[in-house]
Structures are given as structure tokens and as C-alpha cells.
N, CA, C and O atoms as a GROMACS GRO file, in nm:
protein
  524
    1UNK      N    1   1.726  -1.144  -1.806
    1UNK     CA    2   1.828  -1.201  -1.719
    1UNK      C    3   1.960  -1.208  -1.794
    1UNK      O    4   1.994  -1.258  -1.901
    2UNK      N    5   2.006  -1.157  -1.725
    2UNK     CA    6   2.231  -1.169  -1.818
    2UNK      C    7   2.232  -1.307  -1.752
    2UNK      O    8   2.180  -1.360  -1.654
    3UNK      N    9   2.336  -1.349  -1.878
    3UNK     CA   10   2.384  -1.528  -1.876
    3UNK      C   11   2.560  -1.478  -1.903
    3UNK      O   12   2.591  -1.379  -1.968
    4UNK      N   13   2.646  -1.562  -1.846
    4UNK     CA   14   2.787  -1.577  -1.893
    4UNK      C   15   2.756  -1.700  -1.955
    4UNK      O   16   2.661  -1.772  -1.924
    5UNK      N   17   2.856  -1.725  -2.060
    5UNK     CA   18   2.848  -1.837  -2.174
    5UNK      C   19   3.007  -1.850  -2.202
    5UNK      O   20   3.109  -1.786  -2.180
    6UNK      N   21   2.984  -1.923  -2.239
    6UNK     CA   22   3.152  -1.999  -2.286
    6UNK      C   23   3.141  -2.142  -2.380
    6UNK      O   24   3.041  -2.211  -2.366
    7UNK      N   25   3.227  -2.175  -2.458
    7UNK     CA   26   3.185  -2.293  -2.561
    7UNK      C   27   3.214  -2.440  -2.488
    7UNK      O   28   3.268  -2.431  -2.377
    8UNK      N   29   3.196  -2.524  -2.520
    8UNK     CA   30   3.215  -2.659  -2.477
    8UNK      C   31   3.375  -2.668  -2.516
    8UNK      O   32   3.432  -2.609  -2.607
    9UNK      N   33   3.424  -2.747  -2.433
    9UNK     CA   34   3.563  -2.839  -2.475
    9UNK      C   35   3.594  -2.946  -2.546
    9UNK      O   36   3.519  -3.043  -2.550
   10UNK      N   37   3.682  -2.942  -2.595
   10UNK     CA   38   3.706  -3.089  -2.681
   10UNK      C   39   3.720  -3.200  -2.569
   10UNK      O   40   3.658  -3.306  -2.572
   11UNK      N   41   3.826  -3.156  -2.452
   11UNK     CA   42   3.844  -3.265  -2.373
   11UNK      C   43   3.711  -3.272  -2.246
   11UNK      O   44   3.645  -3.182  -2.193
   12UNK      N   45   3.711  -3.416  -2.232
   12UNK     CA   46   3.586  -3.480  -2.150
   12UNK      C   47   3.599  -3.539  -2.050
   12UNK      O   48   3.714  -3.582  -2.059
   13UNK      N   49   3.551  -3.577  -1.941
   13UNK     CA   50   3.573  -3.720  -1.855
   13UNK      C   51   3.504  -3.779  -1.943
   13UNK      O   52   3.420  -3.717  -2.007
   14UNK      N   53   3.527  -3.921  -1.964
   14UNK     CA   54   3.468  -4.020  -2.018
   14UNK      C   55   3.404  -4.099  -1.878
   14UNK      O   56   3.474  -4.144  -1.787
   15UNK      N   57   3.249  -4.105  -1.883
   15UNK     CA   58   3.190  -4.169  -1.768
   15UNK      C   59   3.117  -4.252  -1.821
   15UNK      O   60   3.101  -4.226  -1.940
   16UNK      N   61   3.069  -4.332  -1.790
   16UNK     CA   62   2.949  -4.466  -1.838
   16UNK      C   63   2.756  -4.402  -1.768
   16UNK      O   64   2.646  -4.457  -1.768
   17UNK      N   65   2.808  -4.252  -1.714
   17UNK     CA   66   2.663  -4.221  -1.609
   17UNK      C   67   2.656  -4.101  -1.656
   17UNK      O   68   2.747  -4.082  -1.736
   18UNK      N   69   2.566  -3.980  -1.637
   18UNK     CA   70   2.564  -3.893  -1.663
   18UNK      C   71   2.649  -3.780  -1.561
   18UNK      O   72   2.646  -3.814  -1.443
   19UNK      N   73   2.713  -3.670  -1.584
   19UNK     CA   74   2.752  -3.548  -1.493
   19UNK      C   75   2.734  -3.452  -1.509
   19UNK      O   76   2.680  -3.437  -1.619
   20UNK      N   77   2.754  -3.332  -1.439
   20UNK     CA   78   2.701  -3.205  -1.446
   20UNK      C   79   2.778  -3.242  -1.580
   20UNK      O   80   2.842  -3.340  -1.617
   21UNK      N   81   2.748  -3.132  -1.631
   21UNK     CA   82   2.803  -3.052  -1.780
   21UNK      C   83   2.935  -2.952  -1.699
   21UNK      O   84   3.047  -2.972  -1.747
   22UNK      N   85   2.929  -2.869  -1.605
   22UNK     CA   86   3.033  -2.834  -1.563
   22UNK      C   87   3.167  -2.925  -1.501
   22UNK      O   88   3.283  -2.890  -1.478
   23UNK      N   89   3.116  -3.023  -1.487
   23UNK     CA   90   3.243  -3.141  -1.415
   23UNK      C   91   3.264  -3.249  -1.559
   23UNK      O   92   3.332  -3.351  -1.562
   24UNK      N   93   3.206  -3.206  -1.641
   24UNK     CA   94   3.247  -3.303  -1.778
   24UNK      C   95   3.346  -3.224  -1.862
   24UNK      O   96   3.432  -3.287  -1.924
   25UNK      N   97   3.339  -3.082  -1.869
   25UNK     CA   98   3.443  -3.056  -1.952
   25UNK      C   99   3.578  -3.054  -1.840
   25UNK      O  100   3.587  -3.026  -1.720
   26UNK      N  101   3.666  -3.094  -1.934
   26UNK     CA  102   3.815  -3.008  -1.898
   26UNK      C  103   3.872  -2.898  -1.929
   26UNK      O  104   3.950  -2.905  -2.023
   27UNK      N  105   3.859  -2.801  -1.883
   27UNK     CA  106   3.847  -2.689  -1.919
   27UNK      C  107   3.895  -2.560  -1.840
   27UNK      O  108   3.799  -2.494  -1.801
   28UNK      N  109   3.975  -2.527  -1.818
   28UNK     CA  110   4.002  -2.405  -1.728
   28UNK      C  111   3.940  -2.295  -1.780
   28UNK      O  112   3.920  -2.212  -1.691
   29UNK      N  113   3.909  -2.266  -1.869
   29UNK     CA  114   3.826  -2.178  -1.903
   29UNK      C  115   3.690  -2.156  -1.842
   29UNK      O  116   3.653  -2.060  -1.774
   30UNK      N  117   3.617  -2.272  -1.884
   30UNK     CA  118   3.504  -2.306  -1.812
   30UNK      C  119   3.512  -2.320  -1.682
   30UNK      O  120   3.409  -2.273  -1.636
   31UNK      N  121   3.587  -2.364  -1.588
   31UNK     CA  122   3.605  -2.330  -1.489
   31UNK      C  123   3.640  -2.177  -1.430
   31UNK      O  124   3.618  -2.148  -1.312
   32UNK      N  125   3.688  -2.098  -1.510
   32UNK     CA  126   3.697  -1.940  -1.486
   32UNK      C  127   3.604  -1.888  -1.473
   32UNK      O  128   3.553  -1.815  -1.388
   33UNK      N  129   3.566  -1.946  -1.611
   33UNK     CA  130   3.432  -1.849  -1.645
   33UNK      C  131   3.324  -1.902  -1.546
   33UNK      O  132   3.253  -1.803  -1.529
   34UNK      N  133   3.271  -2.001  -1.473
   34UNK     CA  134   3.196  -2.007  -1.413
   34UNK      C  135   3.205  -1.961  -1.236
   34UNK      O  136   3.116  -1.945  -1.152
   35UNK      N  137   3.334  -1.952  -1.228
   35UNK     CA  138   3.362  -1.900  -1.121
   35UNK      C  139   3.354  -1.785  -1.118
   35UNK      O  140   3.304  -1.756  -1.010
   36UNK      N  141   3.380  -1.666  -1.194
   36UNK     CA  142   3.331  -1.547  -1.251
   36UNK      C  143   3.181  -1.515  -1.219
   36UNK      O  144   3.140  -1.414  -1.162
   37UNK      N  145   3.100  -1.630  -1.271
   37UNK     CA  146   2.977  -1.597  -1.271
   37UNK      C  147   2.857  -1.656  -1.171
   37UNK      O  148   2.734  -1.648  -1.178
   38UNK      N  149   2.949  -1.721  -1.073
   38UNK     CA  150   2.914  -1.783  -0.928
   38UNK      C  151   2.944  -1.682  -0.863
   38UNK      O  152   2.865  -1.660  -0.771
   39UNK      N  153   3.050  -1.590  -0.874
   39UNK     CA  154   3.101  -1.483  -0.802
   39UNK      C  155   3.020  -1.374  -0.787
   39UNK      O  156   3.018  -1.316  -0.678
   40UNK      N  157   2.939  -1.331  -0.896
   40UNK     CA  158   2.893  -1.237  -0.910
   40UNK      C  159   2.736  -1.264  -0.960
   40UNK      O  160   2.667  -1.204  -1.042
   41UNK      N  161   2.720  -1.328  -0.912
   41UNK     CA  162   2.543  -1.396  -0.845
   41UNK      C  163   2.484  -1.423  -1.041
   41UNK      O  164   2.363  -1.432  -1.059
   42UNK      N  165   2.567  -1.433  -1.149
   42UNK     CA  166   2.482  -1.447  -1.307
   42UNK      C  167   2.493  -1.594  -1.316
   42UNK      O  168   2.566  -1.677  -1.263
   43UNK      N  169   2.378  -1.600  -1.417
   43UNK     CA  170   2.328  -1.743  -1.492
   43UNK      C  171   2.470  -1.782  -1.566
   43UNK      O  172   2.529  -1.696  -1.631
   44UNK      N  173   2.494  -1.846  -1.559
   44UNK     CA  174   2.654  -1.942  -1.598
   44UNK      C  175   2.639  -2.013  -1.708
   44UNK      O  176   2.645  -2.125  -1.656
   45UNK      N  177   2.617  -2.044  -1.880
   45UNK     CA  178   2.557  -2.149  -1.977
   45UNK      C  179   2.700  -2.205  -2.061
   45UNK      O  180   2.800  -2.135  -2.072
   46UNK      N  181   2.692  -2.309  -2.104
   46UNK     CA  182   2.788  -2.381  -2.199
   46UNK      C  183   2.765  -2.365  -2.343
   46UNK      O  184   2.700  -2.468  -2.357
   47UNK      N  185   2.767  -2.327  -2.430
   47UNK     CA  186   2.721  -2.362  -2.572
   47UNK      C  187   2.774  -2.485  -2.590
   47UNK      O  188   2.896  -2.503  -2.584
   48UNK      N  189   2.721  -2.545  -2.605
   48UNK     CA  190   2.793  -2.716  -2.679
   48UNK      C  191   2.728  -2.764  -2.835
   48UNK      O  192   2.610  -2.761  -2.871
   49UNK      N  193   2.848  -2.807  -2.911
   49UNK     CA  194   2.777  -2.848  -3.006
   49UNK      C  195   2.664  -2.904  -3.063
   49UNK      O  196   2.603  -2.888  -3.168
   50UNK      N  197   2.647  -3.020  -2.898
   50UNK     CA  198   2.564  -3.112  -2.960
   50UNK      C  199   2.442  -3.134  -2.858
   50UNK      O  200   2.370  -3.232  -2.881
   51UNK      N  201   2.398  -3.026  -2.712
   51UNK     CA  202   2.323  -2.990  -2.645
   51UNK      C  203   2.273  -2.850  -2.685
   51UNK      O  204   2.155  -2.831  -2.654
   52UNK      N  205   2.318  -2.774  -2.730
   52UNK     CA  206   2.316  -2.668  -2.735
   52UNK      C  207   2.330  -2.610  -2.598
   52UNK      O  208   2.414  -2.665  -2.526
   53UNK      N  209   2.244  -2.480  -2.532
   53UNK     CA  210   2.300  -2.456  -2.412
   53UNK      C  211   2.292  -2.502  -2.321
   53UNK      O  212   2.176  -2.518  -2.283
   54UNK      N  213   2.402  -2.551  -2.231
   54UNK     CA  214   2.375  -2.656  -2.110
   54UNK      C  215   2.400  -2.521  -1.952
   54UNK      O  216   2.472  -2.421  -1.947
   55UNK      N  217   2.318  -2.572  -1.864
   55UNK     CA  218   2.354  -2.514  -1.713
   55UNK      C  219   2.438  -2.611  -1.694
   55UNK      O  220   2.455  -2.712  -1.763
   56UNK      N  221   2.514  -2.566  -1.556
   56UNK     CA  222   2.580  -2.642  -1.482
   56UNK      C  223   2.576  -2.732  -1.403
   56UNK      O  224   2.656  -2.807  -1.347
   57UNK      N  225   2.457  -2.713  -1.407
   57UNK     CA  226   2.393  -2.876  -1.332
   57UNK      C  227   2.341  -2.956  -1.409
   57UNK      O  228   2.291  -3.060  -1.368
   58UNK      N  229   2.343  -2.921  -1.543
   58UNK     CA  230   2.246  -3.035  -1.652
   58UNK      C  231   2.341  -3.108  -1.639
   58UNK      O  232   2.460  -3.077  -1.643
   59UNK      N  233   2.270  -3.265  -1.614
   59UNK     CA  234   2.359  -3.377  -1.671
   59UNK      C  235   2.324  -3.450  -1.798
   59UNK      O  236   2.221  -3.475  -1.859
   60UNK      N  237   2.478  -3.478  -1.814
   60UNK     CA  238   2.490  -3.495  -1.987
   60UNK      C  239   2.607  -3.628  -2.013
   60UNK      O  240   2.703  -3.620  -1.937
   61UNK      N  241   2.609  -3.738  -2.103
   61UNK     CA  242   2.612  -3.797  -2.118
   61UNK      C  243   2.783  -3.802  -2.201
   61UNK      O  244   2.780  -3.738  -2.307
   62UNK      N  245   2.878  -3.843  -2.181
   62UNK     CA  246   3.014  -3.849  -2.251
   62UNK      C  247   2.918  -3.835  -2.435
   62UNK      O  248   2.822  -3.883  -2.496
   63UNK      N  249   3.045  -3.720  -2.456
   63UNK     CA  250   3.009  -3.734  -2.617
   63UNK      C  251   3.108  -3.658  -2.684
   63UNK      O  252   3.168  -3.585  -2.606
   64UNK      N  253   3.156  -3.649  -2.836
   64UNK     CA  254   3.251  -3.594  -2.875
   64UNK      C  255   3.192  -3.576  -3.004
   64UNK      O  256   3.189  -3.648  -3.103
   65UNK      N  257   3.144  -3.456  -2.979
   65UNK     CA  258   3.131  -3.397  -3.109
   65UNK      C  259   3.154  -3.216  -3.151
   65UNK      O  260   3.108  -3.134  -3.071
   66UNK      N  261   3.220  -3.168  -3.269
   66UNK     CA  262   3.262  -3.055  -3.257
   66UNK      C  263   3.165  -2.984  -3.383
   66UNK      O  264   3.151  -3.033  -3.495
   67UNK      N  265   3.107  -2.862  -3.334
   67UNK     CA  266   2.991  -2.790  -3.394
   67UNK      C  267   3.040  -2.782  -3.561
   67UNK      O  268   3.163  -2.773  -3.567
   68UNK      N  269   2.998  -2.783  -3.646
   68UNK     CA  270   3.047  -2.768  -3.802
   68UNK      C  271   2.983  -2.648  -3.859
   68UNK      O  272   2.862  -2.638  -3.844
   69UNK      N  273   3.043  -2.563  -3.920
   69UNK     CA  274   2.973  -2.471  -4.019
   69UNK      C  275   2.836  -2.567  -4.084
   69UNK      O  276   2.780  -2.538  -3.978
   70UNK      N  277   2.783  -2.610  -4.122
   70UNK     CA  278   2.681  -2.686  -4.198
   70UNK      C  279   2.586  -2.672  -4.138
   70UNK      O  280   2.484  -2.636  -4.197
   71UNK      N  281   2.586  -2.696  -3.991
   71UNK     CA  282   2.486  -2.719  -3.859
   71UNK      C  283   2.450  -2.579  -3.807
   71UNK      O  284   2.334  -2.551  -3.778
   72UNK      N  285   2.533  -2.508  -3.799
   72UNK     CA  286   2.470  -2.364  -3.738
   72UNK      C  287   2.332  -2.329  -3.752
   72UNK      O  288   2.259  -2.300  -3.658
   73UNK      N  289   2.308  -2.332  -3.841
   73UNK     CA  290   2.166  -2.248  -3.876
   73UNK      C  291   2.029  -2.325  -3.760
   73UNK      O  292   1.956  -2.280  -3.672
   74UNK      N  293   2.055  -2.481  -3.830
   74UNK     CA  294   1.959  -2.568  -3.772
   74UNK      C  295   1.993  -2.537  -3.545
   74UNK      O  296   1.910  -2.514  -3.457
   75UNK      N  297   2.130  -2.553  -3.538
   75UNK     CA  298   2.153  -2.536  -3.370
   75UNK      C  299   2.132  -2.388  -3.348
   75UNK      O  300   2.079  -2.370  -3.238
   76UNK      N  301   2.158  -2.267  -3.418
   76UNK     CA  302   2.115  -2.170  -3.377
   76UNK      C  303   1.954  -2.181  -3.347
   76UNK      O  304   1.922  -2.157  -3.230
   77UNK      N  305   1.892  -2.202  -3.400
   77UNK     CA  306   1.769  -2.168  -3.441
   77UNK      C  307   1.711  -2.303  -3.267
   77UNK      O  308   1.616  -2.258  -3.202
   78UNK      N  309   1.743  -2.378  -3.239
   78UNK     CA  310   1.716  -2.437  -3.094
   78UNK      C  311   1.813  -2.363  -3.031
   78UNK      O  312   1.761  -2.336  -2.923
   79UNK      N  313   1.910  -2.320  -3.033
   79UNK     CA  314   1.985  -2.229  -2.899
   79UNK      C  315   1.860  -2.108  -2.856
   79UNK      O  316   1.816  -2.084  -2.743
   80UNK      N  317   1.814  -2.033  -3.006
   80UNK     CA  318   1.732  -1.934  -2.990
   80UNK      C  319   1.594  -1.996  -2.901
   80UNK      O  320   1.565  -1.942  -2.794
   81UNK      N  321   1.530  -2.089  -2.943
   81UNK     CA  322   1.387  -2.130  -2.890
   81UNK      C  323   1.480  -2.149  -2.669
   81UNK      O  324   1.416  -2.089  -2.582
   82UNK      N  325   1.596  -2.219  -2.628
   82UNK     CA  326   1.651  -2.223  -2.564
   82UNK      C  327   1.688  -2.108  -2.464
   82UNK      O  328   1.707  -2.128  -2.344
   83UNK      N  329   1.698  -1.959  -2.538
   83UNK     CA  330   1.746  -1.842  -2.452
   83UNK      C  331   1.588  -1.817  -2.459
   83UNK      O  332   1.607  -1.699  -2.428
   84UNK      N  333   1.512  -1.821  -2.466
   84UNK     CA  334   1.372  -1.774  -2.480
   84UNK      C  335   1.292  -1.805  -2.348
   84UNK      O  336   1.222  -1.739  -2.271
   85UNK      N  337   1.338  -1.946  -2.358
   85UNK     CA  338   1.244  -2.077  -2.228
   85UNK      C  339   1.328  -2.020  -2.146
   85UNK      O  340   1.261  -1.968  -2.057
   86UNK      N  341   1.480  -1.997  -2.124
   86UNK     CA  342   1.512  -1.960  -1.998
   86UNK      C  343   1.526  -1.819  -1.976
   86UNK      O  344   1.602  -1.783  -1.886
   87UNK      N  345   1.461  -1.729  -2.048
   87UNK     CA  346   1.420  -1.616  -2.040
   87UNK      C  347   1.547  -1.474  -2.015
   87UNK      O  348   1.556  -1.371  -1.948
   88UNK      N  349   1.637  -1.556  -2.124
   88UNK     CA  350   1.768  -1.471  -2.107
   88UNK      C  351   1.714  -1.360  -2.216
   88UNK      O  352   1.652  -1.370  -2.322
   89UNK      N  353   1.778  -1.226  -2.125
   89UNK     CA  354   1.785  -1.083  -2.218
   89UNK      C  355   1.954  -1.035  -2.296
   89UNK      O  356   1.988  -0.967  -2.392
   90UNK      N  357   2.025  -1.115  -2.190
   90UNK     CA  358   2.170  -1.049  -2.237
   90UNK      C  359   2.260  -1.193  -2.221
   90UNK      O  360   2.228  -1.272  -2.132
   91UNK      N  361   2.337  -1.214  -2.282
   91UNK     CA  362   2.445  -1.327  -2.257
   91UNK      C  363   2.598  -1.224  -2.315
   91UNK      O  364   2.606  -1.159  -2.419
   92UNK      N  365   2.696  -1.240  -2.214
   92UNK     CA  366   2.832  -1.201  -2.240
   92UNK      C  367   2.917  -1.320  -2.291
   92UNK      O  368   2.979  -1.382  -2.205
   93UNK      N  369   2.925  -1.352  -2.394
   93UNK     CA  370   2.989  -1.478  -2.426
   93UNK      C  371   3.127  -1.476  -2.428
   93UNK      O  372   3.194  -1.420  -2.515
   94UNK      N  373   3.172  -1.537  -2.333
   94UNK     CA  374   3.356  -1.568  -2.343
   94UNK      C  375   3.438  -1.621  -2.444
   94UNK      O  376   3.390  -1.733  -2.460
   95UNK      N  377   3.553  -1.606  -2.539
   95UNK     CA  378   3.585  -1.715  -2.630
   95UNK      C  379   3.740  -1.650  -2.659
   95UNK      O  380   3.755  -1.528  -2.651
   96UNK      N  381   3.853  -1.741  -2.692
   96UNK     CA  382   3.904  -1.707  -2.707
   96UNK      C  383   3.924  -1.650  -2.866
   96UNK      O  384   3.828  -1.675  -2.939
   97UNK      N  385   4.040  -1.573  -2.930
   97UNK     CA  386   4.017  -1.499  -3.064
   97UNK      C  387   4.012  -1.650  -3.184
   97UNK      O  388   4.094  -1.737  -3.156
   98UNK      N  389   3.943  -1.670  -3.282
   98UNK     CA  390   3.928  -1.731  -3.388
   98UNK      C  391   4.098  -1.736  -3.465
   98UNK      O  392   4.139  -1.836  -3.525
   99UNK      N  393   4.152  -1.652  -3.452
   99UNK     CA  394   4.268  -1.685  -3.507
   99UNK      C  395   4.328  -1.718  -3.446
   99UNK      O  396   4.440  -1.686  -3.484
  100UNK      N  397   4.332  -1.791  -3.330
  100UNK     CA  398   4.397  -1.905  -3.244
  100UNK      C  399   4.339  -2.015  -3.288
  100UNK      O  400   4.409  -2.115  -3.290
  101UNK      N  401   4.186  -2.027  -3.339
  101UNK     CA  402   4.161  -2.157  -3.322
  101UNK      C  403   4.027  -2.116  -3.421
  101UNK      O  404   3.931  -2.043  -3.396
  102UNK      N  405   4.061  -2.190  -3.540
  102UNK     CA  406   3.941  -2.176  -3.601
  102UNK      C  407   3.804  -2.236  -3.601
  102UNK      O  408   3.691  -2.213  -3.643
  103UNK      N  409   3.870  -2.324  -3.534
  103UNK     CA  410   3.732  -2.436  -3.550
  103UNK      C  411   3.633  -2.351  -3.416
  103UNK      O  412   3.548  -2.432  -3.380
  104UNK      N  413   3.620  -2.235  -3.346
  104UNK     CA  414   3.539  -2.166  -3.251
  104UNK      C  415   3.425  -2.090  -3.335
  104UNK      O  416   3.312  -2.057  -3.299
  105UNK      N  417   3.503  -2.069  -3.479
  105UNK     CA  418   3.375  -1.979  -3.577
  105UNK      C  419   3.240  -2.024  -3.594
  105UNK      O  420   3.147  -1.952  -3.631
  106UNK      N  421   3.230  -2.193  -3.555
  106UNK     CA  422   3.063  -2.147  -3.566
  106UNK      C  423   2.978  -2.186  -3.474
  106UNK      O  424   2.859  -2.204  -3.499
  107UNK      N  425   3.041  -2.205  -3.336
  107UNK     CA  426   3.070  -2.161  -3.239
  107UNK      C  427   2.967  -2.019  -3.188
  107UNK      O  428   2.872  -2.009  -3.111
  108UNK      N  429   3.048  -1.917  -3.281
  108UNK     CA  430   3.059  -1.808  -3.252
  108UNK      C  431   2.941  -1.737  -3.341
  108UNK      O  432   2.871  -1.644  -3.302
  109UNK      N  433   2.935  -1.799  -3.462
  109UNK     CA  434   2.877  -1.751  -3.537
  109UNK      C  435   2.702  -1.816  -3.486
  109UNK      O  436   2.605  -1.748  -3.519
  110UNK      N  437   2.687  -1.918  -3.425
  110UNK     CA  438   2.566  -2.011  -3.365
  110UNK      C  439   2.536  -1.906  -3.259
  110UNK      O  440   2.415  -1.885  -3.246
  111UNK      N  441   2.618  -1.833  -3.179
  111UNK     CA  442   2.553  -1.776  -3.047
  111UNK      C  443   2.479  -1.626  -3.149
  111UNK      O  444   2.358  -1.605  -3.147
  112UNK      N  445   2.537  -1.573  -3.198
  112UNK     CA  446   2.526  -1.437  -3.278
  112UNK      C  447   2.422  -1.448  -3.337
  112UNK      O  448   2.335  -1.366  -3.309
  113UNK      N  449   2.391  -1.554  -3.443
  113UNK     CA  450   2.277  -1.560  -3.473
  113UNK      C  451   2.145  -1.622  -3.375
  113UNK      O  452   2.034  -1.573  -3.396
  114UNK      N  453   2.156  -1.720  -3.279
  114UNK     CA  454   2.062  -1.733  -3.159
  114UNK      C  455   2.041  -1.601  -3.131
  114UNK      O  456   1.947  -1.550  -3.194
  115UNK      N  457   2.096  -1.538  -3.061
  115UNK     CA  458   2.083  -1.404  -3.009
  115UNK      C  459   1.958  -1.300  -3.126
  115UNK      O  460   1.848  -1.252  -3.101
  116UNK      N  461   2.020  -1.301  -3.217
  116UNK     CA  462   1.941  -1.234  -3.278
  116UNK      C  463   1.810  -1.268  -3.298
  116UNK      O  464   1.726  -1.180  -3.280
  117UNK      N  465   1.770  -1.398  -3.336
  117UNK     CA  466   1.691  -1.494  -3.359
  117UNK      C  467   1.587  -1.470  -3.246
  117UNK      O  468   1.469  -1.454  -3.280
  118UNK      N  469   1.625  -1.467  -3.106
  118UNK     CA  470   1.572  -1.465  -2.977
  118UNK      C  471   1.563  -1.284  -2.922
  118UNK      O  472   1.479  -1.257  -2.836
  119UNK      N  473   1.633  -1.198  -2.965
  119UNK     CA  474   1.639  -1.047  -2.979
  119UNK      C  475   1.693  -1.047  -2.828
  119UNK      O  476   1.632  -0.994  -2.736
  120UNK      N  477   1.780  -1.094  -2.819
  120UNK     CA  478   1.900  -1.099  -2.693
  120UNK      C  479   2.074  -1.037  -2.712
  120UNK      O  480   2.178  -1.086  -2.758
  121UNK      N  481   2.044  -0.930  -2.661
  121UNK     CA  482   2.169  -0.849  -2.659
  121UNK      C  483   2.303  -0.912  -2.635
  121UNK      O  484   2.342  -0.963  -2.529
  122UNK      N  485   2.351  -0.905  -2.718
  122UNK     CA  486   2.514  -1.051  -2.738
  122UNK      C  487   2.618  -0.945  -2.684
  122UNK      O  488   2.607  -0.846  -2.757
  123UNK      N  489   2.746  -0.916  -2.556
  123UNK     CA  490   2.845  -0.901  -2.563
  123UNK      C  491   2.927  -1.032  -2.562
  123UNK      O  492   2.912  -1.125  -2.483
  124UNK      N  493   3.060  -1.022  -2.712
  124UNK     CA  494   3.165  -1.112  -2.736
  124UNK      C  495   3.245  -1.048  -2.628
  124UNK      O  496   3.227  -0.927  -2.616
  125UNK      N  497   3.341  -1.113  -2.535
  125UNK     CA  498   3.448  -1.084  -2.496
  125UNK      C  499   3.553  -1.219  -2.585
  125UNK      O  500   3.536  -1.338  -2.614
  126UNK      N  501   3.637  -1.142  -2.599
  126UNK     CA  502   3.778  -1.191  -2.694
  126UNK      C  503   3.882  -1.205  -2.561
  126UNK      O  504   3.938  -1.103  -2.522
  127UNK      N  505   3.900  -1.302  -2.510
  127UNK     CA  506   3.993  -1.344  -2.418
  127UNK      C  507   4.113  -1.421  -2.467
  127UNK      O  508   4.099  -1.477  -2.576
  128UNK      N  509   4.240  -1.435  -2.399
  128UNK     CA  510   4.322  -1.490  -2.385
  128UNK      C  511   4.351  -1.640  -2.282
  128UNK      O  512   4.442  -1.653  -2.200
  129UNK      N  513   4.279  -1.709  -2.306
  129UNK     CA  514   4.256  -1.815  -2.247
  129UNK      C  515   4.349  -1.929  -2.281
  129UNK      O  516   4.385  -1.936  -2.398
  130UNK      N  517   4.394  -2.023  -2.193
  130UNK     CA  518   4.493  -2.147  -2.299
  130UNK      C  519   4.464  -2.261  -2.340
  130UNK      O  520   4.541  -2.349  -2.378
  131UNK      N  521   4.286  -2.263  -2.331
  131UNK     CA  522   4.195  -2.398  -2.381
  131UNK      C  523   4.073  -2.328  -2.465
  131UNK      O  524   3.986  -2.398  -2.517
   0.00000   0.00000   0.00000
């Protein structure tokens, strides 16, 4: 099954209840990208730091935390057991370029190695996005 993917946002609603994961970030991106992939009938996923991959209907709890080089290995390695259970073959992951924003590298570097980990065919798209 192909998945569109895109990373979590820094900015949040802050709620006291749980919400989709798609109505918690602020994000025009995530909103693109899932409209993209509502459009064209594909599985829609979030990478988040601290869920790893969320659907759009998972509800998830206000939280602020941003993925660290240190952690990759350990969150790849549940993203991978994660594309497995939901029986993804391909994910096109959205992001904008790393030299806009560094802190996306492990991020980026967490889906790449999941993928491999899980033997799931990774296209990066390198977008121009303004979040």
C-alpha cells in the first residue's frame, strides 16, 4: 500500500482532550499534503517525534517535543515494526530541503532508515513549503 507522509509541526492546538493528529498540527503543509492524499484515494501518515507514525484520525494528546539525532535509531526501529502492522510497501515522504531547517535531519534520516528496516520503498520529495 503507498502512504503520503509528512513530519509533525512544532506548532499545536493546545487542548486538555485528545484530537485527530490532523486538527492538532498547525500546519499548511500538513494540510496540503493531506489534501493531496484525500484527493487521490492514498493512506495520508504524520511522522511525529514522539508517536511515531500517526493517521489522521489517531487521537493524540497536546505535546511538544522535537525528534533529536540521539533517538533515531531507537524511533526508527518502532516506525519500522509500525509500516509493517499497517502493511505499507511505498511511502512518498514530503519535507521541505534541510538547509532551510535543520532540525528536519532526523526527521528524515528516522523515515530512511524505518523504510529500510521494514524493506519499504522511500520516495523523498524536497518541497518548497513555508512551515
Amino acid at each position: 500500500m503507498l502512504a503520503y507522509c509528512t513530519y509533525c509541526s512544532a506548532e499545536k492546538k493546545e487542548t486538555e482532550t485528545p484530537i485527530p493528529a490532523v486538527e492538532c498540527y498547525i500546519s499548511a503543509r500538513i494540510e496540503t499534503v493531506f489534501s493531496l492524499a484525500q484527493e487521490r484515494g492514498i493512506k495520508f501518515l504524520i511522522l511525529s517525534g514522539s508517536y511515531g507514525l500517526l493517521e489522521a484520525t489517531d487521537k493524540i494528546n497536546f505535546y511538544d517535543h522535537l525528534l533529536l539525532e540521539h533517538e533515531v535509531e531507537g524511533k526508527a526501529l518502532f516506525v519500522s515494526t509500525q509500516l509493517k502492522e499497517k502493511k505499507i510497501s511505498k511511502i512518498t515522504f514530503y519535507t521541505n530541503a534541510t538547509i532551510r531547517d535543520q532540525n528536519l535531519k532526523p526527521y528524515i534520516r528516522c523515515i530512511k532508515m524505518a523504510c529500510t528496516q521494514a524493506a519499504v520503498t522511500l520516495e523523498l520529495k524536497i518541497c518548497s513549503f513555508e512551515d
